[in-house]
TIZATOR-808665 format. One record per residue: x, y, z of N, C-alpha, C in turn; residue in three letters; chain; residue number from 1. Coordinates in nm, 4 decimals. Example, Ala and Ser with C-alpha at 12.3 -4.5 7.8 and 13.67 -1.06 7.14 Angstrom:
<rs>
R      n_xx      n_yy      n_zz     ca_xx     ca_yy     ca_zz      c_xx      c_yy      c_zz  resn  chain  resi
R    1.3190   -0.5690    0.7800    1.2300   -0.4500    0.7800    1.3200   -0.3300    0.7800   ALA      A     1
R    1.2850   -0.2250    0.7080    1.3670   -0.1060    0.7140    1.2900    0.0030    0.7870   SER      A     2
</rs>
This chain:
<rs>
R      n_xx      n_yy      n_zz     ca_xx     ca_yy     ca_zz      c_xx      c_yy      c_zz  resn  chain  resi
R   23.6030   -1.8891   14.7928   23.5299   -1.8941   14.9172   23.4681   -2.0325   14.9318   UNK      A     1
R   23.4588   -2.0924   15.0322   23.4328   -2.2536   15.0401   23.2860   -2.2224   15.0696   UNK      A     2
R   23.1838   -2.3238   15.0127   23.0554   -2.3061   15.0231   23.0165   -2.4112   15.1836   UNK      A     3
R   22.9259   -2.3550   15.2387   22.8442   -2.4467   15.3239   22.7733   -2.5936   15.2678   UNK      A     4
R   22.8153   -2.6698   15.3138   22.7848   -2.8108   15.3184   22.5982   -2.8187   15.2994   UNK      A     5
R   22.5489   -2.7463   15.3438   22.3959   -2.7903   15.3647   22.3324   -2.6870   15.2814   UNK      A     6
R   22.2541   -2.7705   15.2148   22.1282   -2.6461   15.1073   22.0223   -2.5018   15.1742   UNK      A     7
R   22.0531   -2.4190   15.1566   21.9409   -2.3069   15.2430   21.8666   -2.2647   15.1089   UNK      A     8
R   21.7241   -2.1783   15.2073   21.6218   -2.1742   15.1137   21.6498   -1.9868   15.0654   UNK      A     9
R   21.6037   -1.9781   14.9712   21.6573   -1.8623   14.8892   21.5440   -1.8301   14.8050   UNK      A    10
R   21.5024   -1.6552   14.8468   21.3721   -1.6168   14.7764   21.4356   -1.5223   14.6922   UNK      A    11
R   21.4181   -1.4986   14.5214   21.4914   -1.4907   14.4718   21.4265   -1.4104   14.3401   UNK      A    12
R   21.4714   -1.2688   14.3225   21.4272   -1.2322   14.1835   21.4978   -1.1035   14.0912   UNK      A    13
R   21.4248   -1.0709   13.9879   21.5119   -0.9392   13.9399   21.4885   -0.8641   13.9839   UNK      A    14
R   21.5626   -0.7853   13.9814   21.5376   -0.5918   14.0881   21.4535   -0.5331   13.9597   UNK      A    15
R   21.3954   -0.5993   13.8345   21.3014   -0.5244   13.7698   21.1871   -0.5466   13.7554   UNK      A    16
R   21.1867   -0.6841   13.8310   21.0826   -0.7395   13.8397   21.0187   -0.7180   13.9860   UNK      A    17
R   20.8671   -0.7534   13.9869   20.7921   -0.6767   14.1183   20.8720   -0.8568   14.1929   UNK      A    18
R   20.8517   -0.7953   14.3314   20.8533   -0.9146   14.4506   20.8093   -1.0209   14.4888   UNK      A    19
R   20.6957   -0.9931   14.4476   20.5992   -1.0654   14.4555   20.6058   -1.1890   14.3019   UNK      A    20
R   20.6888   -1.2086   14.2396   20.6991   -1.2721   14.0981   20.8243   -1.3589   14.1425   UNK      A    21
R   20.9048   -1.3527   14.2775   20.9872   -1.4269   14.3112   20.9854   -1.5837   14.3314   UNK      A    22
R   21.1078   -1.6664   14.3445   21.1003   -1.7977   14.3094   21.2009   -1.8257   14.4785   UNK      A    23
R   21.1301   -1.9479   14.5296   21.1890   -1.9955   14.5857   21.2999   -2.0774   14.5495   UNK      A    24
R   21.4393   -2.0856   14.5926   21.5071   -2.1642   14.5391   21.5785   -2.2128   14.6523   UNK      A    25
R   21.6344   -2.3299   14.6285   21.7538   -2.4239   14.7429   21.8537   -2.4249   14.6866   UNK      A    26
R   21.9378   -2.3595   14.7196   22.0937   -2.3789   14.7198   22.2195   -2.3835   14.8035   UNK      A    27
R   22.3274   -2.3764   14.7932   22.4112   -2.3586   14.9303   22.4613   -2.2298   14.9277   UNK      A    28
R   22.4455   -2.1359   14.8313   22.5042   -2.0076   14.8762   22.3967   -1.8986   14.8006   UNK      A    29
R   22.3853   -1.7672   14.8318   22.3782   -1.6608   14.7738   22.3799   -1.6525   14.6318   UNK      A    30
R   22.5252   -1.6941   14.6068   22.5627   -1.6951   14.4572   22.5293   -1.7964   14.3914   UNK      A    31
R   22.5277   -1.8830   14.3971   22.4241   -2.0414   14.3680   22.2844   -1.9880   14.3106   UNK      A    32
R   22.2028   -1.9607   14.4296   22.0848   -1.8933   14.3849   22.0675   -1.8031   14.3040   UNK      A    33
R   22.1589   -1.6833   14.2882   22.1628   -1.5998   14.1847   22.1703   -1.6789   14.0570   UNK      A    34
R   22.2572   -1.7456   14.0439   22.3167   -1.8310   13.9142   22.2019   -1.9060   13.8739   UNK      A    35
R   22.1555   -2.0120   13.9332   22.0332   -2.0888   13.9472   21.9112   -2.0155   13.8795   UNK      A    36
R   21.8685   -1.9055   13.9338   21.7682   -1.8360   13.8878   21.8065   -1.7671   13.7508   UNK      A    37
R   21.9038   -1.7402   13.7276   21.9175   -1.6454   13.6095   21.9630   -1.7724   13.4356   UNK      A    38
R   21.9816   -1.8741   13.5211   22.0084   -1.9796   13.4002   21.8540   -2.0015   13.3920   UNK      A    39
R   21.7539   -2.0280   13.4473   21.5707   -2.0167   13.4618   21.5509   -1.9137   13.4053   UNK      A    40
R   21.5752   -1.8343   13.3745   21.5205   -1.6663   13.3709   21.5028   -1.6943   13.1664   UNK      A    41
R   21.3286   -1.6029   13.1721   21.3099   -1.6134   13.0553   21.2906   -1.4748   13.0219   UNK      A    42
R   21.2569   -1.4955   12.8511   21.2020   -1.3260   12.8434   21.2511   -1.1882   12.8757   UNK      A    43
R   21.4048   -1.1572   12.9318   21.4400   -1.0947   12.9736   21.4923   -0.9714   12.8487   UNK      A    44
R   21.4505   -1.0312   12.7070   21.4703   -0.9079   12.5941   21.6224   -0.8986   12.5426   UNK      A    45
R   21.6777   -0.7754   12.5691   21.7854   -0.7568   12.4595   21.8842   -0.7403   12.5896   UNK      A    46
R   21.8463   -0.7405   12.7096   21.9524   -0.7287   12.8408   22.0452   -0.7576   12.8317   UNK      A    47
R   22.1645   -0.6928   12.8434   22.2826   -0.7673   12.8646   22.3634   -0.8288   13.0040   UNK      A    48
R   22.2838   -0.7520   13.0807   22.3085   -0.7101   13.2332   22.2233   -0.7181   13.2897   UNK      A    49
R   22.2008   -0.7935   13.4239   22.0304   -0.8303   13.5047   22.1046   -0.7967   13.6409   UNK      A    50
R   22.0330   -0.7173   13.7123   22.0424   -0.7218   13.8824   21.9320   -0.8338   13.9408   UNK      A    51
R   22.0133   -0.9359   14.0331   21.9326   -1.0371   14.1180   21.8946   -1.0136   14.2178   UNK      A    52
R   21.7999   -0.9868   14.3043   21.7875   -0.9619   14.4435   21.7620   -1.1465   14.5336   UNK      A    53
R   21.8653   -1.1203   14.5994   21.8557   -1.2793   14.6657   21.8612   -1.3045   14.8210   UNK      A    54
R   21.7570   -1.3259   14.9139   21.6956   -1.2834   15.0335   21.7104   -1.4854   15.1082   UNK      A    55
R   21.8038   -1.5053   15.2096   21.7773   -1.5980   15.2433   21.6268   -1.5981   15.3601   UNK      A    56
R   21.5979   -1.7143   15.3074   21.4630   -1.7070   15.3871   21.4315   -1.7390   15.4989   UNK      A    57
R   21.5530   -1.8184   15.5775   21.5682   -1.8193   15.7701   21.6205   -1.6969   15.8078   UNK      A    58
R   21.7188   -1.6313   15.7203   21.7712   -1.5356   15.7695   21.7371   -1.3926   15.7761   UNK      A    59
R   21.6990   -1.3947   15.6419   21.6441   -1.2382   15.5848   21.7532   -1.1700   15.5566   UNK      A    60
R   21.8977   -1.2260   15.5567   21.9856   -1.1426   15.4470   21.9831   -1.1539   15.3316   UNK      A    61
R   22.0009   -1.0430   15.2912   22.0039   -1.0265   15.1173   22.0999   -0.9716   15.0928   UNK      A    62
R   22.1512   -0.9965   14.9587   22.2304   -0.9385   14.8918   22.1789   -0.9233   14.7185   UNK      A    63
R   22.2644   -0.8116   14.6647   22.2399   -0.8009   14.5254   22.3063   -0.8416   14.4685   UNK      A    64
R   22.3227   -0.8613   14.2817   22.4216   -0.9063   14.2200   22.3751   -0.8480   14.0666   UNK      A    65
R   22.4907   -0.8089   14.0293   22.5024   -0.7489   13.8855   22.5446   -0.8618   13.7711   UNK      A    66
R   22.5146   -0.9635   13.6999   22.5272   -1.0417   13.6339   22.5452   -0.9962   13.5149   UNK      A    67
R   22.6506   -0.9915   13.4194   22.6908   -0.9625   13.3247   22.6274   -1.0977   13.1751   UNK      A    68
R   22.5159   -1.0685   13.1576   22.4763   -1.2368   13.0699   22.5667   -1.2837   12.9477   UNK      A    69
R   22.6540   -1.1688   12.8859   22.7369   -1.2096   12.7847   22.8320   -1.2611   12.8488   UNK      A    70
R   22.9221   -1.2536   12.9197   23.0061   -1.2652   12.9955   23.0480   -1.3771   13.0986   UNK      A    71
R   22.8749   -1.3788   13.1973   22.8977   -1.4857   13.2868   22.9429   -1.4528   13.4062   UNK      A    72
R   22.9787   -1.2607   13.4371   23.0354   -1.2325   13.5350   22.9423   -1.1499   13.6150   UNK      A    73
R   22.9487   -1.1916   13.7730   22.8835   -1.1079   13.8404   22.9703   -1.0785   13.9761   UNK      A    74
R   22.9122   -0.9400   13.9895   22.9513   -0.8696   14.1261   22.8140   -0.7761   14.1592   UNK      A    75
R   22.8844   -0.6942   14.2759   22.7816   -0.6470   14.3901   22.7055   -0.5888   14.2769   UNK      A    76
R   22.5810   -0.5611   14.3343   22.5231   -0.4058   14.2883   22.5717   -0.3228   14.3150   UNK      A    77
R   22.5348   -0.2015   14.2385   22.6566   -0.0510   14.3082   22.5249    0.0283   14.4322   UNK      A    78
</rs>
């Protein structure tokens, strides 16, 4: 999928974590920001698997993402 040329702003956190603990981030996509935040991400324990909740912030779409941390692979939430 070809990314957009220009950086958007991206409010960004774990679905286990409260909302309010979210990080603004700039990136050019959805998946950027997911990635971005979860290479940041501390403390997360013995997880192998993190859900991202990632909310653009002109837009107010969000999407989820299931990040596999051994792996490196992510898809939707179910």
């Amino acid at each position: 999928m070809p990314q957009p040329k220009e950086m958007r702003r991206f409010r960004v956190h774990a679905r286990h974590i409260d909302a309010h603990h979210a990080r603004i981030l700039e990136e050019r996509s959805f998946e950027a920001a997911a990635v971005a935040y979860v290479e940041d991400l501390h403390g997360i324990g013995d997880a192998h698997d993190i859900s991202i909740i990632v909310r653009e912030v002109d837009t107010s779409h969000e999407h989820c993402f299931r990040i596999d941390l051994d792996r490196g692979e992510a898809a939707p939430c179910d």
